[in-house]
C-alpha positions as CSV (number, residue, x, y, z in Angstrom):
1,X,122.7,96.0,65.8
2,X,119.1,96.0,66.9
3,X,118.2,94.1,70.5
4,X,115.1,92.3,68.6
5,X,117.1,90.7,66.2
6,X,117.3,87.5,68.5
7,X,113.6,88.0,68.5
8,X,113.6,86.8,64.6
9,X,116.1,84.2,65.4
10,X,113.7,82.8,67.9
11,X,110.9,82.7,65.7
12,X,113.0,81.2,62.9
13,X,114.3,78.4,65.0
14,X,110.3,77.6,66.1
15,X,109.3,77.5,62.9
16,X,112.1,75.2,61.6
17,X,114.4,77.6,59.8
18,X,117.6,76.7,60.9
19,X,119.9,77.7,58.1
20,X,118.3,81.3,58.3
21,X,118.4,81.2,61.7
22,X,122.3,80.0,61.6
23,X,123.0,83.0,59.4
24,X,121.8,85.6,61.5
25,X,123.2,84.1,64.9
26,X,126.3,84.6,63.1
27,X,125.8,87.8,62.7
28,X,124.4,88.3,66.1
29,X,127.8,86.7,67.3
30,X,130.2,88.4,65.6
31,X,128.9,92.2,66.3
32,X,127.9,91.4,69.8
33,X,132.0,90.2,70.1
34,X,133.0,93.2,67.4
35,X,131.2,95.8,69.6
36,X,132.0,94.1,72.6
37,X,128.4,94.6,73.9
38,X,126.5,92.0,76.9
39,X,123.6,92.2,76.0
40,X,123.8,91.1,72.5
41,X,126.4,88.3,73.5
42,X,123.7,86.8,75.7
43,X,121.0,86.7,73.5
44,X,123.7,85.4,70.8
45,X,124.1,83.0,73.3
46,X,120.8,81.8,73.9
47,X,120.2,81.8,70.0
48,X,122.7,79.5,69.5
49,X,121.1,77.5,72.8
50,X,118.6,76.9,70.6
51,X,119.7,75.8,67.8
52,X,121.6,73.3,68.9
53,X,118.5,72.2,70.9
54,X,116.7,72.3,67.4
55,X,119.4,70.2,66.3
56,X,119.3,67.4,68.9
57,X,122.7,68.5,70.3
58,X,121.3,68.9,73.4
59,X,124.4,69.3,75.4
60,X,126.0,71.1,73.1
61,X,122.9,73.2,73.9
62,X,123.1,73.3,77.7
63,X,126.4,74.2,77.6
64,X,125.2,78.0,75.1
65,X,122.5,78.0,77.4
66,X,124.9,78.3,80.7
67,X,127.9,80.4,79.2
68,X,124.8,82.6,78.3
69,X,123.2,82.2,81.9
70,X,126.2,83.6,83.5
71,X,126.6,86.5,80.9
72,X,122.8,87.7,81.0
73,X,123.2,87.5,84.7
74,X,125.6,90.7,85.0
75,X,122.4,92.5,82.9
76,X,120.5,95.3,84.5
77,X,118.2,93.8,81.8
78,X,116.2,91.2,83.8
79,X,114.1,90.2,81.3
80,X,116.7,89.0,79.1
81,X,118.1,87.2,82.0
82,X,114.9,85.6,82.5
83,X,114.2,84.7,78.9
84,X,118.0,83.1,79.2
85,X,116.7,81.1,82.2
86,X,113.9,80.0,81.0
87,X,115.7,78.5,77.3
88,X,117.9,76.5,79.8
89,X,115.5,75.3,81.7
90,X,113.8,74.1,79.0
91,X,116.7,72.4,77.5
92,X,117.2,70.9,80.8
93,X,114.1,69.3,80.6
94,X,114.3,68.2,77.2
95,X,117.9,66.6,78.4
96,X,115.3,64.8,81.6
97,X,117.0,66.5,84.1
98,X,114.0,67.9,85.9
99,X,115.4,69.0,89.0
100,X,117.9,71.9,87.2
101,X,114.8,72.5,84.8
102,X,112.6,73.4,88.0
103,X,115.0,75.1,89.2
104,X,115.6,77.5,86.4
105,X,112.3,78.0,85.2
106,X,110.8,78.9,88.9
107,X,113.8,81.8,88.9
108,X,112.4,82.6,85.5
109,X,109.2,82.8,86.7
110,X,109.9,85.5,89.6
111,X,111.8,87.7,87.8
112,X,109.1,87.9,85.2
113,X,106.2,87.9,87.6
114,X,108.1,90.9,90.0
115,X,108.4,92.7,86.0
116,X,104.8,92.2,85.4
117,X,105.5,90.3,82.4
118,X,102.4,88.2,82.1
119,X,102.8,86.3,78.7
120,X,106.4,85.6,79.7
121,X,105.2,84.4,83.2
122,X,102.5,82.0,81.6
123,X,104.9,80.7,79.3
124,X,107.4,79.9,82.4
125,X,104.6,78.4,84.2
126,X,103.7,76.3,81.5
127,X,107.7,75.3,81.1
128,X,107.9,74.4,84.8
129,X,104.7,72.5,84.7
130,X,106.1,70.4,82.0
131,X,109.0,70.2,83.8
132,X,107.9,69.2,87.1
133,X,105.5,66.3,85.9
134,X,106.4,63.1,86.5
135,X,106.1,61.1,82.9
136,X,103.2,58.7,82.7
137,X,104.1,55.2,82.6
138,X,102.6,53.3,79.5
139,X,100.2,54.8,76.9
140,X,101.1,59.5,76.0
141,X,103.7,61.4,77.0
142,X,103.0,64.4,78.8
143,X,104.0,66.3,76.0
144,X,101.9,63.9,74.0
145,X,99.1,64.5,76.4
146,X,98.9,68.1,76.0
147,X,98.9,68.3,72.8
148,X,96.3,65.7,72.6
149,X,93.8,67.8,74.9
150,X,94.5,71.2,72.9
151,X,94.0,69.2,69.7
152,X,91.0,68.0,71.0
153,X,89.9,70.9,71.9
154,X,89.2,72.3,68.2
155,X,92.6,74.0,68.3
156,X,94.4,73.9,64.9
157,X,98.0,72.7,64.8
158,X,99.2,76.0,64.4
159,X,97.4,77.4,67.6
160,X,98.7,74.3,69.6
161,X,102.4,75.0,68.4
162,X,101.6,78.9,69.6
163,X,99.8,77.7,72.8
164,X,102.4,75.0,73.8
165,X,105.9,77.1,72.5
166,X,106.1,74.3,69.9
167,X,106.8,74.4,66.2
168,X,103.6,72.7,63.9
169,X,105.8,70.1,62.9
170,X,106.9,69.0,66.5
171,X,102.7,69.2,67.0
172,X,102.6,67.2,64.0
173,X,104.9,64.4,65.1
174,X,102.8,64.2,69.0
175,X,99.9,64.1,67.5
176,X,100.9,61.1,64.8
177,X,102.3,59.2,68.1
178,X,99.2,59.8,69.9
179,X,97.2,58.3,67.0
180,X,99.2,55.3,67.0
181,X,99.2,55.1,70.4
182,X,95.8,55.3,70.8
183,X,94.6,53.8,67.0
184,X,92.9,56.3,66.1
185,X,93.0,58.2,62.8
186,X,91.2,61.8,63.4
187,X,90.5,64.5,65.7
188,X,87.2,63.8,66.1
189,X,88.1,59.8,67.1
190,X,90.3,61.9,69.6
191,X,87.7,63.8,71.2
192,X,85.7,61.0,71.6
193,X,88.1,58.8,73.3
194,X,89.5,61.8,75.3
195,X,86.1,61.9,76.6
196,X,85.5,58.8,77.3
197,X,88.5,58.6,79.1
198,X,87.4,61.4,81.6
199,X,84.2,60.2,82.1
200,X,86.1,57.1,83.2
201,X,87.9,58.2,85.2
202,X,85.2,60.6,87.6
């Protein structure tokens, strides 16, 4: 049992393989309860946090992402604790519940800050941004409006998913509402009126 397997199962989740994904949390699960070893049950844990968040079961999600909370939290391995965090605060967002979201991904956030984790810190900030914005009323989304900027930006779907922690085809679906929204068909009709918006607004 190797500790980056949950690595892959991360990756496989994000970029929508979620039988693959199923197969080797199942693994993950079964040695981490075989060997009886923390570490491995927490990350099993948060693997199966997400894919029931990839699923749309979101509190069937909360619920992996606590039980793994509490079990990554006895860890001398911070960072995994913080990664935990971080996956339910995200899922609390996604649930709208942005206080407990905050909450989670600012104690993410310190951990990996104090570890000098800087990728993992931006991505926490970026989590607790999101998390902390109020939504705008009519019109994008925030997700909808960040997206929209990166896309705008020249970035290609795949280096909004990897900028934003998305998978391409939840960028897909944004940017398709955004160009409905906004009736629009391409990126350069959203540059321009991304644009023109700003300039409006200063």
């Amino acid at each position: 049992m190797v500790m980056f397997l949950a690595d892959g199962i991360e990756a496989l989740v994000g970029l929508g393989q979620l039988d693959r994904a199923e197969r080797l949390t199942r693994m993950l699960e079964h040695a981490a309860r075989r060997l009886n070893r923390e570490w491995a049950l927490a990350q099993a844990g948060r693997c199966r946090a997400l894919l029931h968040a990839a699923r749309g079961d979101l509190s069937a999600a909360a619920l992996a992402a606590h039980d793994a909370c509490v079990v990554a939290e006895r860890l001398e391995l911070r960072l995994e604790y913080a990664r935990t965090l971080l996956v339910a605060g995200e899922i609390e967002r996604r649930s709208r519940r942005r206080r407990p979201a905050c909450d989670l991904c600012a104690r993410a956030l310190e951990i990996f800050e104090t570890a000098g984790a800087q990728r993992w810190a931006e991505r926490a900030r970026a989590e607790l941004s999101r998390a902390a914005a109020r939504r705008p009323g009519p019109g994008l989304t925030e997700s909808e409006k960040l997206v929209a900027d990166l896309a705008a930006s020249g970035l290609t779907n795949r280096q909004v998913a990897a900028r934003l922690f998305m998978s391409p085809k939840t960028v897909e679906a944004n940017l398709a509402r955004v160009y409905r929204k906004l009736g629009i068909r391409s990126r350069a009709e959203l540059g321009a009126r991304l644009a023109s918006a700003e300039s409006e607004s200063l």
